[in-house]
Steps between C-alpha positions, in 0.01 A plus 500: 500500500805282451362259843150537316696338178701246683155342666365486191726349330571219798129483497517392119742257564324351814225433241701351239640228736115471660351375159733197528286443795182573305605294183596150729147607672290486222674188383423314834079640433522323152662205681243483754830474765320694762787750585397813266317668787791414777792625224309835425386569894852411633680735219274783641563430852881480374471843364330676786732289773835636300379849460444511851796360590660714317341840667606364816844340470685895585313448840611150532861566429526735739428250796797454749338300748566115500180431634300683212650279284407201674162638517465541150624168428302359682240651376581357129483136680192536618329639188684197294443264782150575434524415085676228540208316797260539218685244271418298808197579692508834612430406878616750740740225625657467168548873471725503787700225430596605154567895659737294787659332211612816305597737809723171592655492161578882538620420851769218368605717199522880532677527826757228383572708161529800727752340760689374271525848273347343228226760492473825656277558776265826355124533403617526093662138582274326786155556388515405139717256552210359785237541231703277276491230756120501560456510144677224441439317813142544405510387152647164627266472811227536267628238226594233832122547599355492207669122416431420868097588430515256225627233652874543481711453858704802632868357416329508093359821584858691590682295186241624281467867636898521528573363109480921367722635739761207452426445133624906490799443688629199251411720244604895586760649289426215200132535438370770765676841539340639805277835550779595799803375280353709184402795707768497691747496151270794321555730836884488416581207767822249421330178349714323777300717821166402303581145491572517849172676643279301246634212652456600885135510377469235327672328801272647738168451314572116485624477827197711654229320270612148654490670838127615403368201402591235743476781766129572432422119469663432862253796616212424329548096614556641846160716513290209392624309777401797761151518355449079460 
């Protein structure tokens, strides 16, 4: 009865924080803006995607074996690889190139945080630290392509898809307190180890999205030659 309670009540609350999303929605219909349809299907997709996540994470934790991680990293690279070749043109080709781009970033970042202690080498650290990287590796890829599609060269692609992640670094601790830094603060950590492991990410995200984007562009240049 009191889990019954406790679902409800999250349930409630997961509602609440969804009619933002409906309210900005229904602005953008009046507005004509064309993005009510992609807010409201992507929250939904959100929800179901979390919930998921959620009902498997025990099983995930448990994994001991290196290469399971990789394997489910990997998998998150392809799936944003894929998202982020439709911001170009969704070839195949393209695909790949943006997948090569993210497992490379993981490749250049993770094990160096490991060697070097910075982050511990276990499932609860690895894979949602890999997902961050291919989230963010994916986000950029996909703003680099997008400026590239409209003209823009790749050097004005990486400035433009790098100016969040740095723009957050000037500003962390000033403007921006951090979901890791807050959560880390509210779960009884000193404010000093917070600032430390929010920074390791913030470190790594910038590093890896960089890695990413001129990564998948060296791939994707390199395929077009094979197939010309």
């Amino acid at each position: 009865m009191h889990i019954d309670a406790h679902i409800t009540d999250t349930l409630i609350k997961l509602f609440a924080a969804w009619l933002l999303i409906a309210g900005v929605a229904f602005w953008a219909h009046r507005e004509q803006l064309g993005l009510s349809r992609r807010m409201l299907l992507a929250s939904g997709r959100g929800l179901l995607q979390l919930l998921a996540l959620a009902f498997v994470l025990h099983w995930i934790f448990d994994l001991q074996s290196h290469w399971a991680q990789a394997m489910l990293i990997i998998g998150f690279c392809l799936l944003a690889g894929h998202n982020s070749a439709s911001h170009y043109n969704g070839a195949i080709s393209t695909w790949l190139a943006c997948s090569a781009g993210l497992v490379c970033a993981c490749l250049v970042t993770l094990p160096w945080l490991t060697m070097t202690g910075s982050i511990t080498d276990d499932t609860r650290t690895l894979v949602p630290l890999g997902s961050m990287i291919a989230a963010n590796g994916m986000n950029a890829m996909s703003i680099m392509f997008t400026r590239m599609k409209s003209g823009g060269d790749v050097g004005e692609g990486v400035k433009i898809a790098l100016i969040p992640n740095i723009d957050t670094l000037r500003l962390v601790g000033l403007v921006h307190m951090p979901g890791i830094f807050v959560g880390m603060v509210l779960a009884g950590a000193t404010a000093f180890d917070a600032a430390a492991a929010q920074l390791t990410v913030l470190y790594m995200i910038t590093a890896s999205s960089f890695t990413a984007c001129l990564i998948s562009f060296l791939c994707l240049n390199h395929l077009k030659k094979r197939e010309a």
